[in-house]
ROSE-4610 file (N, C-alpha, C; in Angstrom, 1 decimal, always signed):
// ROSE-4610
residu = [X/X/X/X/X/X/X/X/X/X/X/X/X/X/X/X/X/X/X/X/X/X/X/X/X/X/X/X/X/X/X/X/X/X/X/X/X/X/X/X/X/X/X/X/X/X/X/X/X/X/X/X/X/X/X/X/X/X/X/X/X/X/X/X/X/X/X/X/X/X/X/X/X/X/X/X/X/X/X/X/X/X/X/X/X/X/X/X/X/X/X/X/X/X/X/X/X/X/X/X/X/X/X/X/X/X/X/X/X/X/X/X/X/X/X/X/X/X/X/X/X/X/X/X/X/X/X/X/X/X/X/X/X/X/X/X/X/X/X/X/X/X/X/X/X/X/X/X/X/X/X/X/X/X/X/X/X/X/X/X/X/X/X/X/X/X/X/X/X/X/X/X/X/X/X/X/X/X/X/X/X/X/X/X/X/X/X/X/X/X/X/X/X/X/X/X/X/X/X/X/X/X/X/X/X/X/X/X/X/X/X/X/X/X/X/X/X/X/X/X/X/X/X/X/X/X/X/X/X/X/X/X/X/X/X/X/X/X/X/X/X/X/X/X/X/X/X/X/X/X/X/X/X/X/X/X/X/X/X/X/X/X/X/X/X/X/X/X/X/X/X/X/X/X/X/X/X/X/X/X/X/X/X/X/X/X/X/X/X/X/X/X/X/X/X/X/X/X/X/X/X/X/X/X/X/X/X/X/X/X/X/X/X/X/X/X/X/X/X/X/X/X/X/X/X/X/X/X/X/X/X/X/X/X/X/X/X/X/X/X/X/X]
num = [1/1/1/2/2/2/3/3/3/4/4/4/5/5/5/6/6/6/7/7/7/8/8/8/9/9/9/10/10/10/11/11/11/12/12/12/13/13/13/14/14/14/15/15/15/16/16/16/17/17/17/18/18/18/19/19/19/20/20/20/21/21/21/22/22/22/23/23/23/24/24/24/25/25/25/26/26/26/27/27/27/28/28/28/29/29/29/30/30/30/31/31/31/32/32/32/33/33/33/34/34/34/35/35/35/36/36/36/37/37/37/38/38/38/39/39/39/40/40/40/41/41/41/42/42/42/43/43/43/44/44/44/45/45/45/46/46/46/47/47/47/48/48/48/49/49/49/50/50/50/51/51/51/52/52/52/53/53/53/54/54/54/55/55/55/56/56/56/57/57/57/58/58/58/59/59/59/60/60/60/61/61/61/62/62/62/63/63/63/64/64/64/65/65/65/66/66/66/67/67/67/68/68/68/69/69/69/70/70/70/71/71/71/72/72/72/73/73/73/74/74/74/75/75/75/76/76/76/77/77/77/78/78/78/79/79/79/80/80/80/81/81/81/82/82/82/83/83/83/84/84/84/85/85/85/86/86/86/87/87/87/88/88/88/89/89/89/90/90/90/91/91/91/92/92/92/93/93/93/94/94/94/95/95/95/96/96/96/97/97/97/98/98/98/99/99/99/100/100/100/101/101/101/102/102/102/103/103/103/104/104/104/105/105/105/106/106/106/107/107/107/108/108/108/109/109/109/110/110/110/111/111/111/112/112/112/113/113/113/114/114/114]
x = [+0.8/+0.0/+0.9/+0.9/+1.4/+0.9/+1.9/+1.7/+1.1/+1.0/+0.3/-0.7/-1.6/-2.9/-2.7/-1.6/-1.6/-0.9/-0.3/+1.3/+0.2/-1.5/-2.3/-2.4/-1.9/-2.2/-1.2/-0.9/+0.0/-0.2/+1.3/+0.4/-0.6/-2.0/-2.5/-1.4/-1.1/-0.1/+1.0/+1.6/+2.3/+2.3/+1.8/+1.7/+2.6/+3.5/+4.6/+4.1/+4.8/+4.7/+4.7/+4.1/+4.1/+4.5/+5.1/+5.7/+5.0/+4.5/+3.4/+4.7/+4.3/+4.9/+3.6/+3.8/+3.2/+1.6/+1.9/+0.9/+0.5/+1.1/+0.8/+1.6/+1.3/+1.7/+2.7/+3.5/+4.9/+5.5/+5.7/+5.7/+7.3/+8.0/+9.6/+9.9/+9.1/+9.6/+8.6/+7.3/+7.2/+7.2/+7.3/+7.8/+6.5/+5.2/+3.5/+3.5/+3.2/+2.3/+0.6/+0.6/-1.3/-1.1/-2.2/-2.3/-3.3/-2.7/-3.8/-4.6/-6.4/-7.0/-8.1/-7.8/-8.5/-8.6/-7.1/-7.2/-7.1/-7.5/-7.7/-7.0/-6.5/-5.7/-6.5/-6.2/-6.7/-6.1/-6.2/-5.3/-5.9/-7.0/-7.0/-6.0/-5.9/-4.4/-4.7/-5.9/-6.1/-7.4/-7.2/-7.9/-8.9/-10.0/-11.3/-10.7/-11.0/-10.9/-9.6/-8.8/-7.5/-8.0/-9.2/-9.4/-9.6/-9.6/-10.2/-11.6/-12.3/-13.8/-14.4/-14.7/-15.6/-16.7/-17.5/-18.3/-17.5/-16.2/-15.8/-15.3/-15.5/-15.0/-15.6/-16.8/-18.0/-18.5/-17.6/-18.2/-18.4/-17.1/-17.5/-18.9/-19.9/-21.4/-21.8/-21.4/-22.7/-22.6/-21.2/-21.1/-22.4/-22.6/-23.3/-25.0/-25.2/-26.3/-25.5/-24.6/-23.9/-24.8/-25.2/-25.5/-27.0/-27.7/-28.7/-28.9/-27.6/-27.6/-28.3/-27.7/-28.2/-29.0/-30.0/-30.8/-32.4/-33.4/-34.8/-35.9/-35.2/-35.5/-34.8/-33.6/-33.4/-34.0/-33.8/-34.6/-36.5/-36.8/-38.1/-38.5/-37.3/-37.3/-36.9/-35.5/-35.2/-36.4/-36.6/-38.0/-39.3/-39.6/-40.7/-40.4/-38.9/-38.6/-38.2/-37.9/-37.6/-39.0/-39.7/-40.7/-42.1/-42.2/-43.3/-44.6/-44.2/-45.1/-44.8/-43.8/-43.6/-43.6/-43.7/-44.3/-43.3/-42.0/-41.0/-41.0/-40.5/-40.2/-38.9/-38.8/-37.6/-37.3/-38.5/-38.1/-38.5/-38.6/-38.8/-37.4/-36.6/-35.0/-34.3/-34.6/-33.6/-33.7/-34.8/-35.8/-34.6/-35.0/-34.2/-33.2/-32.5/-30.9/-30.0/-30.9/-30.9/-30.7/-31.8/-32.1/-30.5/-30.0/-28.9/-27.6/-27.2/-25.9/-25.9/-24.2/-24.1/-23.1/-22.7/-21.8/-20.7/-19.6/-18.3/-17.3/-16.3/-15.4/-14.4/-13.3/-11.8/-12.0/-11.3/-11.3/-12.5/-13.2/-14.4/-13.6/-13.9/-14.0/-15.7/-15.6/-16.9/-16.5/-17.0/-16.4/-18.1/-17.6/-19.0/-18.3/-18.7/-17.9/-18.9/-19.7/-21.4/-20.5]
y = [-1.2/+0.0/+1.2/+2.3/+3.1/+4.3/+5.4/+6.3/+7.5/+8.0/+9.3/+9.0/+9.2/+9.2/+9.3/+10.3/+11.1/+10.1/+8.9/+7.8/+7.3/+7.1/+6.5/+6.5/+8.2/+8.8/+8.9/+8.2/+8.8/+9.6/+10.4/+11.6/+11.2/+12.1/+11.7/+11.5/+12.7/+12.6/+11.5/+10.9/+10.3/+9.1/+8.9/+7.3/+7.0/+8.5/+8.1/+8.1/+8.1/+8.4/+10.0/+10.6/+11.9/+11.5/+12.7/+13.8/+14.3/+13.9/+14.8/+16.1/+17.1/+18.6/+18.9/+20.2/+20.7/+21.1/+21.7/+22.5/+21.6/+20.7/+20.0/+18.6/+18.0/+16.6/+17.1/+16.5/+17.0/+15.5/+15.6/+14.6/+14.5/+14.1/+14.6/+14.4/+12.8/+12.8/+13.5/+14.6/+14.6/+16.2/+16.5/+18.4/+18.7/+18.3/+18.7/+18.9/+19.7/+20.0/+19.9/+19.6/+19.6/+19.9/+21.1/+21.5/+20.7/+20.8/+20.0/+21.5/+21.3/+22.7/+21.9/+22.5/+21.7/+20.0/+20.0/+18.9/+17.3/+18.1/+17.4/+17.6/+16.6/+16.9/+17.3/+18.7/+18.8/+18.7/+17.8/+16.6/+17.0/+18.3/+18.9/+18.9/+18.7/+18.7/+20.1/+20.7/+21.4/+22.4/+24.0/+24.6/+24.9/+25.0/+25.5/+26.6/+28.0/+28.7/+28.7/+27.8/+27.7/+26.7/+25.8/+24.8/+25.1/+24.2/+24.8/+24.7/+24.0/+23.8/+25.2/+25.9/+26.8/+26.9/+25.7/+25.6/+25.6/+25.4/+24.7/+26.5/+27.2/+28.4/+28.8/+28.7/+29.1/+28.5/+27.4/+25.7/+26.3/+27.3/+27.9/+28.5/+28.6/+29.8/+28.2/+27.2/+26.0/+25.5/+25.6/+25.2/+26.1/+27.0/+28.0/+26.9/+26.1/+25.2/+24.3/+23.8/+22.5/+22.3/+24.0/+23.9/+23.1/+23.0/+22.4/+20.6/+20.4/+19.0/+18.2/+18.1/+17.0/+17.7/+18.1/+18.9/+18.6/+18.1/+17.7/+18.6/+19.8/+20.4/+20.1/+19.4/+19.0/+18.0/+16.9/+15.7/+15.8/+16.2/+16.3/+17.6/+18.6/+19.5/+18.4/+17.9/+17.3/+16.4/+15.6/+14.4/+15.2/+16.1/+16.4/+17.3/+17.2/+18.2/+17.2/+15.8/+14.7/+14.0/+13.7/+12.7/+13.4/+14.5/+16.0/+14.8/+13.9/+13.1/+14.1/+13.7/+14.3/+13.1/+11.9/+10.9/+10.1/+10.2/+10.1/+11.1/+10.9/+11.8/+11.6/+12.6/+13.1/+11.1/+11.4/+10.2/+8.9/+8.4/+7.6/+7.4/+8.1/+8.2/+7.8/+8.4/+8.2/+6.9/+6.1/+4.9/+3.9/+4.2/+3.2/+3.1/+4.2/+4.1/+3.7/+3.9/+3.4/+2.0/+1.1/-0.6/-0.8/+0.4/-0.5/-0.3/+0.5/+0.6/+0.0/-0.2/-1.0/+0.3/+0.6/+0.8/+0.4/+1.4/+0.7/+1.7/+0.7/+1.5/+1.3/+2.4/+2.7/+4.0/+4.4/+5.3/+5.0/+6.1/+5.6/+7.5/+6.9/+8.3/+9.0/+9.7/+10.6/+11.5/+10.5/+11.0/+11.5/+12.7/+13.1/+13.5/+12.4/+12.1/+12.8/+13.1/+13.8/+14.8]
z = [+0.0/+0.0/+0.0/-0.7/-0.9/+0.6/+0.5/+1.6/+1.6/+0.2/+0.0/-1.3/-0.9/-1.3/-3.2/-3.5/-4.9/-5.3/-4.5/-5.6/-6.3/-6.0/-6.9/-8.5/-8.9/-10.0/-11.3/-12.1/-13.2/-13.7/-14.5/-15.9/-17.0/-17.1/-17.8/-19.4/-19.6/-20.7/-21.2/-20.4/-21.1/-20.1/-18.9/-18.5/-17.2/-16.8/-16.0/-14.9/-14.1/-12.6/-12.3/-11.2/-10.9/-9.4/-9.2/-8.1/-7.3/-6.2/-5.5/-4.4/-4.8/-4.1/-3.9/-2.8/-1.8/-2.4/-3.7/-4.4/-5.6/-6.4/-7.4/-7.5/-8.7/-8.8/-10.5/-10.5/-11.4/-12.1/-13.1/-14.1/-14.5/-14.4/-14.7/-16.0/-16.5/-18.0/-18.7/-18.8/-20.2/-19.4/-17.9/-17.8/-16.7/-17.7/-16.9/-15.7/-15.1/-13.6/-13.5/-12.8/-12.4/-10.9/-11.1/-9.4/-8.6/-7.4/-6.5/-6.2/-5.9/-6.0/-4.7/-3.5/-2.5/-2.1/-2.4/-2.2/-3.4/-4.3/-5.7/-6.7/-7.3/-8.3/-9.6/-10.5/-11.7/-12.7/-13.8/-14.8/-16.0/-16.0/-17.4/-17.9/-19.4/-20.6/-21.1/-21.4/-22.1/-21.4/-21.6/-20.4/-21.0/-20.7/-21.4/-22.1/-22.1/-22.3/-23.6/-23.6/-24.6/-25.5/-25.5/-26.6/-27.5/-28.5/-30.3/-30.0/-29.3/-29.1/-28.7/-29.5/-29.0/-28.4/-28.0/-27.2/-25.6/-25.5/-24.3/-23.5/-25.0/-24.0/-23.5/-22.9/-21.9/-21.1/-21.1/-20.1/-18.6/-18.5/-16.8/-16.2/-17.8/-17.4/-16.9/-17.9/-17.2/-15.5/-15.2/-14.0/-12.8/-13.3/-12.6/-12.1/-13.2/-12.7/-12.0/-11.8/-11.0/-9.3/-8.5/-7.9/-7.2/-8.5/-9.0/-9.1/-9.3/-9.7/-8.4/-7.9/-6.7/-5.3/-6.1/-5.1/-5.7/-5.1/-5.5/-6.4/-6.8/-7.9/-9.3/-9.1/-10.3/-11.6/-10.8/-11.4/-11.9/-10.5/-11.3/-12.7/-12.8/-13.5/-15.0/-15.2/-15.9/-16.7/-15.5/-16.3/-16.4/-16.3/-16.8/-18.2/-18.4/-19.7/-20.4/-20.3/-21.1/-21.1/-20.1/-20.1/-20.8/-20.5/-20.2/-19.5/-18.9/-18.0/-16.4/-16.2/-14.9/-13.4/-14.2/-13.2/-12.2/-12.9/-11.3/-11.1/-9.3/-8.3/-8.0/-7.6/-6.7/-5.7/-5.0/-3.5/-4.6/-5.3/-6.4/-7.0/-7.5/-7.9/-6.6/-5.9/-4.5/-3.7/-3.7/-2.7/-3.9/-5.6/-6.3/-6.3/-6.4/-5.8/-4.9/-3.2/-2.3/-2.6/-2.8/-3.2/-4.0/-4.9/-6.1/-5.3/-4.4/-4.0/-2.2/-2.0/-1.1/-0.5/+1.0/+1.1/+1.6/+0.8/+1.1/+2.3/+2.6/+2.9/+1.9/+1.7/+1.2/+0.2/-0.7/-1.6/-2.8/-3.1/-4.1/-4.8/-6.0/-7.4/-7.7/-7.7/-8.2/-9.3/-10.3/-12.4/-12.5/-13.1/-13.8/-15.3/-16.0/-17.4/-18.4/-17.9/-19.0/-19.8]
């Protein structure tokens, strides 16, 4: 078992091993830094704002709804704009979710890959 939490992580870039320092994780063979930002490492290659994607240059307005996500105005907003039924609920999502997961102990990831 390793001793700091970050030896878990290679460069996304090229596969190596990273460097965990005080403020970021440091890649020696391909140069890259990624800062740790509260705690977390951020392993963006490419910054919003710098991509060719010009959709991606405004990605930061959408985070503005993020606050939204997991809060019981979301979902039933969502399915009634996908379903225009409206007929799950909120405690209906949550009761089934409940039944599907177990919990664990040790390190778990929370990827929101959307």
């Amino acid at each position: 078992m390793k001793d700091n939490p970050f030896d878990l992580y290679v460069c996304p870039k090229c596969k190596e091993e990273l460097q965990p320092l005080a403020d970021r994780l440091s890649c020696a063979t391909c140069g890259r830094d990624y800062p740790i930002l509260n705690g977390i490492p951020d392993f963006l290659l490419v910054r919003p704002q710098e991509s060719k994607n010009p959709f991606l240059h405004d990605i930061e307005k959408l985070g503005r709804w993020a606050r939204l996500y997991d809060t019981p105005l979301w979902y039933p907003l969502v399915l009634s704009m996908y379903t225009r039924l409206g007929v799950t609920s909120f405690e209906k999502i949550l009761a089934y979710v409940r039944q599907k997961i177990t919990p664990i102990k040790g390190l778990v990831i929370d990827m929101g890959t959307g």
